[in-house]
N, C-alpha and C positions, 0 to 999 in steps of 0.2 A: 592913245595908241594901244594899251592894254584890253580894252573893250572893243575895239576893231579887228586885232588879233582872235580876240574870243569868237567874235561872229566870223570872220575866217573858219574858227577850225570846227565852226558849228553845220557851217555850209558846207563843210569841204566832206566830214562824217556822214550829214546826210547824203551829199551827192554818191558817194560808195556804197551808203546802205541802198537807196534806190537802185545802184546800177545793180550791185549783187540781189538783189530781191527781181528786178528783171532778167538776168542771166538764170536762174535758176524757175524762175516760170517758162521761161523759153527752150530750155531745158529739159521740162517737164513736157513740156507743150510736142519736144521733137521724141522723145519719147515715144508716149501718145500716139503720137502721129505713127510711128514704129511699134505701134503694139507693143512696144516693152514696159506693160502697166505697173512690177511693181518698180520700176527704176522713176517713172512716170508717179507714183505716189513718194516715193525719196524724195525726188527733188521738191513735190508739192508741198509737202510734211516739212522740208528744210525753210522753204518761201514761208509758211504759216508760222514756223516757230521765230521768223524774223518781224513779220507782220501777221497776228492773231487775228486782226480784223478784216484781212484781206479775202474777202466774199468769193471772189474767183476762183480762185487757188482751194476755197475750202469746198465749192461747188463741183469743183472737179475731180478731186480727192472723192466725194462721196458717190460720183457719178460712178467713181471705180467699183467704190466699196459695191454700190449694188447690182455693177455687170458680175460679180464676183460674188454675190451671196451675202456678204459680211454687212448684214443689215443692222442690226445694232450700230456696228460703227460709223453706217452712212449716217443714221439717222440723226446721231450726233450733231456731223458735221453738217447736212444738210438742216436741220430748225437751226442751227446757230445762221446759215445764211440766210432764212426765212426772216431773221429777227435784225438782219443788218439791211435787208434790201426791202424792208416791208412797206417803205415808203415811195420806193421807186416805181413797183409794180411794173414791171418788165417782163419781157419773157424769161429772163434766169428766174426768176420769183414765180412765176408759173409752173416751170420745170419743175422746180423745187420742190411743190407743195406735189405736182405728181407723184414723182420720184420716193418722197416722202410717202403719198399713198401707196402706192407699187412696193417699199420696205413692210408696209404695216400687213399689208394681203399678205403677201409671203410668212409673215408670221403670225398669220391666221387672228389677225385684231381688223376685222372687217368695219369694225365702227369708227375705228382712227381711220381707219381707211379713206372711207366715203368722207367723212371728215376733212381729208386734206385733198382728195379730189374736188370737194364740193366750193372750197379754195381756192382752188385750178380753175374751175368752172365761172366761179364770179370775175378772173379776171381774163377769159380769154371762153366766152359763151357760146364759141361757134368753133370750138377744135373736137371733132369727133372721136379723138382717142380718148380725150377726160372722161365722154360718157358712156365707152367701150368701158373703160376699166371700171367706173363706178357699176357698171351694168352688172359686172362682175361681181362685184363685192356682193349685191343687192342680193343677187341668187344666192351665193355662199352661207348668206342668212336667212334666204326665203321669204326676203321682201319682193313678192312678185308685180306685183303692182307699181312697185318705186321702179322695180327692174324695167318693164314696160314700158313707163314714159322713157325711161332714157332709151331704150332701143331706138322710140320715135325719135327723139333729138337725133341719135345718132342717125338712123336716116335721114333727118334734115342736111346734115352738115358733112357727109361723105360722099367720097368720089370712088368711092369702093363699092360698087354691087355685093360683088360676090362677099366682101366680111359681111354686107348685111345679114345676106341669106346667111352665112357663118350662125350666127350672134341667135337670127330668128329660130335656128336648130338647136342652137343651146338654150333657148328660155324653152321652146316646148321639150326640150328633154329631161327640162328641171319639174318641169310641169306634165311629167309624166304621157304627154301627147305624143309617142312615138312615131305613128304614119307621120305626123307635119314634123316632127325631126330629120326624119329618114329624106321627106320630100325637100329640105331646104338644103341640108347638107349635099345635099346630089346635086341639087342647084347651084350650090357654091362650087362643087367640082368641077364641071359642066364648065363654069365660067373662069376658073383656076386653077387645072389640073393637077402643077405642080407645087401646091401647096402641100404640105407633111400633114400640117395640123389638122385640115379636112376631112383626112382617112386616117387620121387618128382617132377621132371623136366619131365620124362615122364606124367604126369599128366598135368603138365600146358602147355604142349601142346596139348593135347587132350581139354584142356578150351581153348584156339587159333582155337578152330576147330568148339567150340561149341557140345563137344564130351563131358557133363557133367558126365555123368554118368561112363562114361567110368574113368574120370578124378579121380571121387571117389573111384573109387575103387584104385586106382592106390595111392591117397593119403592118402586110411586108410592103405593101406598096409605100407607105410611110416611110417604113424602113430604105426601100429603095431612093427613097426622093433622098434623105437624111442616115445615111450609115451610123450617124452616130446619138439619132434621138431614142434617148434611152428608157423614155416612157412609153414606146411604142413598141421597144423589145419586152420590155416587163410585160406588157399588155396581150403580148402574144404566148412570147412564155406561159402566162397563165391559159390564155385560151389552149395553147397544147397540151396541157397538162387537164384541161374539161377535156380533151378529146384522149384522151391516154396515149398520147405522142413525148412520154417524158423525158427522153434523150433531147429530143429538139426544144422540149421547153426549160431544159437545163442549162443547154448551151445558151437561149437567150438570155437566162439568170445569170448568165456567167458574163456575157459579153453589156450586160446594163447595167449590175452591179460594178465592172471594169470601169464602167464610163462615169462612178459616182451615185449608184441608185439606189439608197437605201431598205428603200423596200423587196428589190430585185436580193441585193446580198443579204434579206433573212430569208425570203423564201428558198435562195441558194442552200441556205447552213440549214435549214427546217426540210427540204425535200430532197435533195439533189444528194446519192453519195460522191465522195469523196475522190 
């Protein structure tokens, strides 16, 4: 009687731990679903301190940490689900090792980087964003060559024209080829006009040329697509300040450092009075 009691109150603890470790993903989940991320990491953070192994919960915890910056602490979280799902190989285990790469770019360790895209890539050979962002890493280090074939990959396995023409703008701008930047960037415009990014990088090549003006325009049009892309206000600001418009390139220092721009709020406190 006494050993059946036991397994009673064994079954009965689990069944409450279970239901509250579901309530509190679900939770998290409606959150999330409500953009209210940090309430949305509470709940998640609660579910992991009941179950530490629970891969979901910690995968989504880190998904936050990196819409938000706090890479370190994705990273954390995301190798630890790298190391509970590494047998599954799934698409969460994909993301992951992305995700992972996407924390290490950010903090400019291009080699973890490619490293845990290159991860990504072995399990899922045919998603064109893996070999966008390894693309990436590759020029950061001026591996032009490794940069290169993955372009090609990347046009194998995209349904996006116009990011190619993007991507082909940025290798010849790394590679100092500016006509065939200038001409692929346009090309991507041409084909998606409402893209920020396009006349963003199109503009800071036209500042490479000493094409100010031209550059302006090119970055309010960014500005207009995007009120609040704040590397596109730094980028102008500066170009007004090549053109000695420095009121106007104050106020753009003023309004991208507002938005978080570090760079923006020292050229703010270095040029701009008070």
């Amino acid at each position: 009687m006494k050993k059946i009691i036991i397994i009673y109150l064994f079954l009965q603890a689990s069944f409450s731990f279970s239901q509250s470790l579901s309530q509190l993903i679900a939770k998290g989940d409606s959150c999330l679903n409500l953009k209210n991320t940090n309430s949305a990491i509470q709940y998640y953070t609660q579910a992991i301190n009941l179950a530490p192994k629970n891969s979901i919960c910690l995968y989504k915890r880190g998904k936050i940490y990196v819409e938000y910056g706090f890479y370190n602490e994705a990273i954390q979280d995301l190798y630890y689900v790298s190391l509970l799902r590494i047998a599954q190989k799934d698409e969460v285990l994909e993301s992951t090792f992305y995700l992972l790469g996407e924390c290490y770019s950010k903090l400019n360790q291009q080699e973890k980087a490619i490293e845990k895209y290159s991860n990504a890539i072995m399990l899922n050979p045919k998603n064109s964003m893996f070999y966008r962002a390894r693309f990436d890493s590759y020029l950061k280090l001026m591996k032009y060559k490794e940069a290169l074939e993955d372009l090609k990959r990347h046009k194998k396995y995209t349904n996006s024209k116009s990011e190619y023409y993007f991507l082909t703008g940025e290798y010849n701008l790394a590679i100092k080829n500016y006509s065939k930047s200038y001409t692929y960037y346009t090309k991507a415009i041409l084909l998606e006009p409402s893209k920020d990014l396009f006349y963003l990088q199109r503009g800071k090549l036209f500042t490479i040329q000493d094409k100010y003006e031209d550059a302006i325009l090119n970055f309010s049009k960014a500005i207009e697509l995007d009120s609040e892309n704040d590397e596109a206000l730094l980028q102008r600001g500066l170009a007004y300040h090549r053109v000695n418009n420095i009121l106007a390139g104050c106020s753009d220092f003023r309004r991208a450092a507002y938005l978080g721009n570090d760079d923006a709020r020292v050229m703010l406190e270095a040029h701009c009075p008070h």
